[in-house]
C-alpha positions as CSV (number, residue, x, y, z in Angstrom):
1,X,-3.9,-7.6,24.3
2,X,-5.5,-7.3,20.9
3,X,-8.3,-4.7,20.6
4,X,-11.4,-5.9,19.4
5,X,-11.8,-2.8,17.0
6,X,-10.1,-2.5,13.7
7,X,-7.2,-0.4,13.1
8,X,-9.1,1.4,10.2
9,X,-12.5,1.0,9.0
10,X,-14.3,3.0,6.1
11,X,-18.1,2.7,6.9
12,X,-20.2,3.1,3.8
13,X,-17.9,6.0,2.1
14,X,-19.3,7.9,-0.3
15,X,-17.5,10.2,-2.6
16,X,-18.5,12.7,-6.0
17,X,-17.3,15.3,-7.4
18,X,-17.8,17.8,-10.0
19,X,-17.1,18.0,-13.9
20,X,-17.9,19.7,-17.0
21,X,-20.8,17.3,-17.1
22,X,-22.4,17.6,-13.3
23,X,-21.8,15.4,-10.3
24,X,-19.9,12.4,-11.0
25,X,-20.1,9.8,-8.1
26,X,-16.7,7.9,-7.5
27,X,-17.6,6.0,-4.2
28,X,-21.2,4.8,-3.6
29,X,-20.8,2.5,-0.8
30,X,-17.3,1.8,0.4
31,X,-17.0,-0.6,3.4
32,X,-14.1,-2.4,4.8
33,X,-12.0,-2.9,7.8
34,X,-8.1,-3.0,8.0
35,X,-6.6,-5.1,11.2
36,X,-3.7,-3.4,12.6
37,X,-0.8,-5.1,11.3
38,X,-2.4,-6.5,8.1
39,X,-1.4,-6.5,4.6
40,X,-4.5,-5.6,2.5
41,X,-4.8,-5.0,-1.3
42,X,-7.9,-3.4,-3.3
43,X,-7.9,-4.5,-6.6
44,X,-10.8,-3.5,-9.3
45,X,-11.3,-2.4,-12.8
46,X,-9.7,0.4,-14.4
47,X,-10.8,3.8,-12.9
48,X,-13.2,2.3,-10.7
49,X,-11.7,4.8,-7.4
50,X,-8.8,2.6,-6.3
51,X,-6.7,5.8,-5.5
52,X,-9.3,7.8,-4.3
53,X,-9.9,5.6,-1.8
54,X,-6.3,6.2,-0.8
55,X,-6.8,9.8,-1.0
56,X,-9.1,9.5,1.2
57,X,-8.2,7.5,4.3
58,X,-4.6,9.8,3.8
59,X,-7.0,13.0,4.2
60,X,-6.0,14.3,1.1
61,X,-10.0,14.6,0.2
62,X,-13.1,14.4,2.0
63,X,-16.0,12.1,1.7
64,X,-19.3,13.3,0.7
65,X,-20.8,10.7,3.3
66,X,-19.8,8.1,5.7
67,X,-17.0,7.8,7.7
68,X,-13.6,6.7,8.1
69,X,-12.4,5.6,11.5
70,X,-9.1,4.9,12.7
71,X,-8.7,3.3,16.3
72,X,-5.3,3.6,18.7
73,X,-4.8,3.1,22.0
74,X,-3.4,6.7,22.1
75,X,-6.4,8.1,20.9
76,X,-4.9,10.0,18.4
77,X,-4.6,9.8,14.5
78,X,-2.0,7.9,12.6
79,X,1.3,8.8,11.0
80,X,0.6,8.1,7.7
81,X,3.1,7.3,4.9
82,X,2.2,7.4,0.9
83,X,4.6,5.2,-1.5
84,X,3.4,6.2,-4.9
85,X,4.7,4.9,-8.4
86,X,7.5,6.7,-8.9
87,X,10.0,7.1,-6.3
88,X,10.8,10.9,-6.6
89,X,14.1,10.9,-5.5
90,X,15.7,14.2,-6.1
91,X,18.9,13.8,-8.3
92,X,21.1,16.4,-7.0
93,X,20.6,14.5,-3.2
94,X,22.7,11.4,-2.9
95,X,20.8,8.2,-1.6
96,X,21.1,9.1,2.4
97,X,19.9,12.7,1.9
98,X,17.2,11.8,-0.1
99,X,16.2,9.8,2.9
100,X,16.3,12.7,5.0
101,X,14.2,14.5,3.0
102,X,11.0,14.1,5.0
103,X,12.9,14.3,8.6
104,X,13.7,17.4,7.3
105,X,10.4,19.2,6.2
106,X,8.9,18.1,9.4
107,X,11.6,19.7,11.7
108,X,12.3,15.8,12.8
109,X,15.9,15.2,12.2
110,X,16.7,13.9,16.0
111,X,19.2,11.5,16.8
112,X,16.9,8.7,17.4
113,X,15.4,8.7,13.7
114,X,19.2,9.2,12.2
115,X,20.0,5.9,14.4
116,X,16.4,4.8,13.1
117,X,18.1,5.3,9.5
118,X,21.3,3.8,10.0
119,X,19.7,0.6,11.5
120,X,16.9,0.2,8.1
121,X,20.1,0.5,6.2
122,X,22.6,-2.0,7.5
123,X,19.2,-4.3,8.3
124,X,18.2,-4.3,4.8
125,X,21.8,-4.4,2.7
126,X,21.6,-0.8,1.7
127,X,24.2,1.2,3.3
128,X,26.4,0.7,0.7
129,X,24.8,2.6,-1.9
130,X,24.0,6.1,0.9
131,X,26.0,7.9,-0.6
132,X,25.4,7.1,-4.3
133,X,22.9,9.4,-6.8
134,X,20.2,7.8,-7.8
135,X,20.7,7.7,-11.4
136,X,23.3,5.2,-10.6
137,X,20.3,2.8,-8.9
138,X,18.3,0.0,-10.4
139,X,14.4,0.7,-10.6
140,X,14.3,-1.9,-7.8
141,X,16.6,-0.5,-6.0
142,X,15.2,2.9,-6.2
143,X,11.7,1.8,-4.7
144,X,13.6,0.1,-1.9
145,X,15.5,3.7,-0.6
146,X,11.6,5.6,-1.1
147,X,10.4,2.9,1.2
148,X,13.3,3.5,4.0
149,X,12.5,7.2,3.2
150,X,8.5,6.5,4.2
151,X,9.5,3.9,7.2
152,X,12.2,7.0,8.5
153,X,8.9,9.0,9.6
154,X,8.2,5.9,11.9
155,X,4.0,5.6,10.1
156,X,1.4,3.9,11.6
157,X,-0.3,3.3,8.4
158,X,1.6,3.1,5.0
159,X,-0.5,3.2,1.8
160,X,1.3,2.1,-1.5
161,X,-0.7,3.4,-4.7
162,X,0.5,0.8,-7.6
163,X,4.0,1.4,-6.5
164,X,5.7,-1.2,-8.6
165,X,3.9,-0.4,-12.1
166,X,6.7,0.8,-13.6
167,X,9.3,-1.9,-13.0
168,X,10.2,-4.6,-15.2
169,X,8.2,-8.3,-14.6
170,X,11.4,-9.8,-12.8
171,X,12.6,-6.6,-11.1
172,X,8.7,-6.0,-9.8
173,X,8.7,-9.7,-8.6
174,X,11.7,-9.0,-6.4
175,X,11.4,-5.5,-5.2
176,X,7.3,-6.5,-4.0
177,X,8.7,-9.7,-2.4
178,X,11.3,-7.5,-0.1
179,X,8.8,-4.5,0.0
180,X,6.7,-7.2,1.5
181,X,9.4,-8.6,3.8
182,X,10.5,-5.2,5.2
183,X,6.6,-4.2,6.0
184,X,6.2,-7.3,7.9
185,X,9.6,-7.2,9.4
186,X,8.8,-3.6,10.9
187,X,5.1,-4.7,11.8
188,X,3.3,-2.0,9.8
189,X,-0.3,-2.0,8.6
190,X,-0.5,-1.6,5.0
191,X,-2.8,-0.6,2.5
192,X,-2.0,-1.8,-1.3
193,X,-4.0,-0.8,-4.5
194,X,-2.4,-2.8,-7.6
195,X,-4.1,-3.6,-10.8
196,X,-2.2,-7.1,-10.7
197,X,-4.2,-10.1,-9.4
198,X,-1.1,-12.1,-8.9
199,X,0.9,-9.3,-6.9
200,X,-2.5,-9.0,-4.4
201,X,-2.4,-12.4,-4.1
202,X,1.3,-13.1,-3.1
203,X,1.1,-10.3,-0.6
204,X,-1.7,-9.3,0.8
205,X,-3.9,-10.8,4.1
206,X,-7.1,-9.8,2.7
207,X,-7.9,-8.5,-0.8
208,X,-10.5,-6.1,-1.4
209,X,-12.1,-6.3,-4.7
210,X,-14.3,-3.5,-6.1
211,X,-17.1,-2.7,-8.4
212,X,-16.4,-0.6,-12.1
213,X,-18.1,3.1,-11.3
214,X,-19.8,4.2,-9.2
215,X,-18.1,1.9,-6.8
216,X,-19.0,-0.3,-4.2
217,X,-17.1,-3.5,-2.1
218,X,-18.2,-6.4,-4.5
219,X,-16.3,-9.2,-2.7
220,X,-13.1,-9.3,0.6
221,X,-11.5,-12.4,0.1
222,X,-9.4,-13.3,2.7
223,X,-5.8,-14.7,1.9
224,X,-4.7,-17.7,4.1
225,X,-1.6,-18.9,3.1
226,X,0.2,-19.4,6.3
227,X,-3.4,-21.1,7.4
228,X,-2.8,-23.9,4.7
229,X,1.2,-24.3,6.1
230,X,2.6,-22.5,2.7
231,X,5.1,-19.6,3.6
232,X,5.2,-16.1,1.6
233,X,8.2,-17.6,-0.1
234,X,6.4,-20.5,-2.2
235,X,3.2,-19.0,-2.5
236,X,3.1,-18.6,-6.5
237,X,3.9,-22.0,-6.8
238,X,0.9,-23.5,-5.0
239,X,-2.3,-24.7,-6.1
240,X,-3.7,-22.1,-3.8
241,X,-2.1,-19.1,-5.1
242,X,-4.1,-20.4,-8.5
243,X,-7.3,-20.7,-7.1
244,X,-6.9,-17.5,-5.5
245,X,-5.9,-15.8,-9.0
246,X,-9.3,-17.4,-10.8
247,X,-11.2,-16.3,-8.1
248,X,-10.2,-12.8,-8.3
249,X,-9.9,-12.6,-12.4
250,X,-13.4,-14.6,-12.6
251,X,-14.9,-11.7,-10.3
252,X,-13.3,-8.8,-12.5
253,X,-14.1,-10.0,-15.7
254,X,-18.1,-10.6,-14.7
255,X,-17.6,-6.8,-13.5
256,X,-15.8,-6.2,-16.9
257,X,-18.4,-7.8,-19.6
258,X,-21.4,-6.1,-17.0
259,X,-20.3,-2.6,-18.3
């Protein structure tokens, strides 16, 4: 049965900090939910807080008001995985080590999550290339071993902080469609922050847009696709993907030419 409650929710998040020049407030008034299961994005202008609000939900830094709720039927709080930019793959660990990485650190190396592994791998074309070092890997391909790294700590909740930006235009097209593919195919909730309109668009359910500094929800659009009978694999091509695109660029640059 499908709780009425949201799997995340930030409720008017607030967040400053200190510089040379005082208090600097980030986060004025952050409010969103996030479905269990969903695909959202957060898109805004440049240095609006997009991270930080990553940083926050992850724990990695406090709000200085609101909250930010997560809700399980197990009453306790999410595994969370992070999927940053660069992949961080440590040279001198081939491919299937590098995977083990976090199983490691955390004392979690059980038989289950080495079958958990094996299956990603075979399920997802990649268990050719275990035993490989990364420097012999494709950008693309690199991203797609940090992801099966993340997913091997079985997360509730991934976040993925602009985790394509450094991949060429066709390599980022492919490695965010399967990125995409392999979230929904494992049925995890995901939180996105991208600076590309056209890469929230084709992915997320709902895309939350945000005000320049301090920051503040200006707009949640929500993505139907699949309402309007057009499948994740045709969505750039539609007339809807378009209208999504304006929407969002109209909304940014009226937030751009307000500074």
């Amino acid at each position: 049965m499908k709780s009425d409650k949201p799997f995340v929710h930030l409720d008017h998040v607030k967040f400053s900090y200190y510089s040379s020049q005082g208090e600097v407030e980030a986060l004025r008034d952050i409010d969103f939910s996030v479905e269990k299961g969903s695909f959202t994005a957060i898109v805004g202008p440049s240095g609006c807080g997009k991270s930080t609000i990553l940083s926050l939900i992850s724990g990695l830094l406090k709000p200085t008001g609101g909250y930010i709720t997560f809700y399980s039927e197990e009453f306790a709080p999410p595994k969370i995985g992070y999927m940053l930019q660069h992949d961080h793959l440590l040279e001198w660990r081939d491919v299937y080590k590098n995977i083990l990485l976090g199983l490691e650190i955390k004392k979690q190396k059980t038989p289950q999550n080495l079958e958990l592994i094996d299956s990603l791998l075979e399920k997802y074309n990649l268990s050719d290339v275990k035993h490989q070092k990364p420097s012999q890997l494709s950008g693309g391909m690199r991203q797609r071993i940090a992801l099966i790294r993340t997913l091997a700590l079985r997360p509730d909740l991934l976040l993925l902080d602009e985790p394509f930006s450094a991949l060429d235009y066709q390599t980022r097209l492919s490695v965010s469609k399967d990125v995409y593919d392999i979230i929904k195919s494992e049925e995890k909730t995901a939180i996105l922050v991208t600076h590309d309109i056209s890469e929230a668009a084709a992915m997320a359910d709902t895309v939350v847009l945000l005000t320049k500094p301090p920051c503040r929800v200006k707009d949640i659009i929500p993505i139907e696709f699949e309402k309007h009978g057009i499948s994740r694999d045709e969505v750039r091509n539609s007339k809807l993907f378009q209208q999504y695109f304006d929407k969002i660029w109209k909304e940014l640059q009226n937030e751009n030419t307000n500074q």
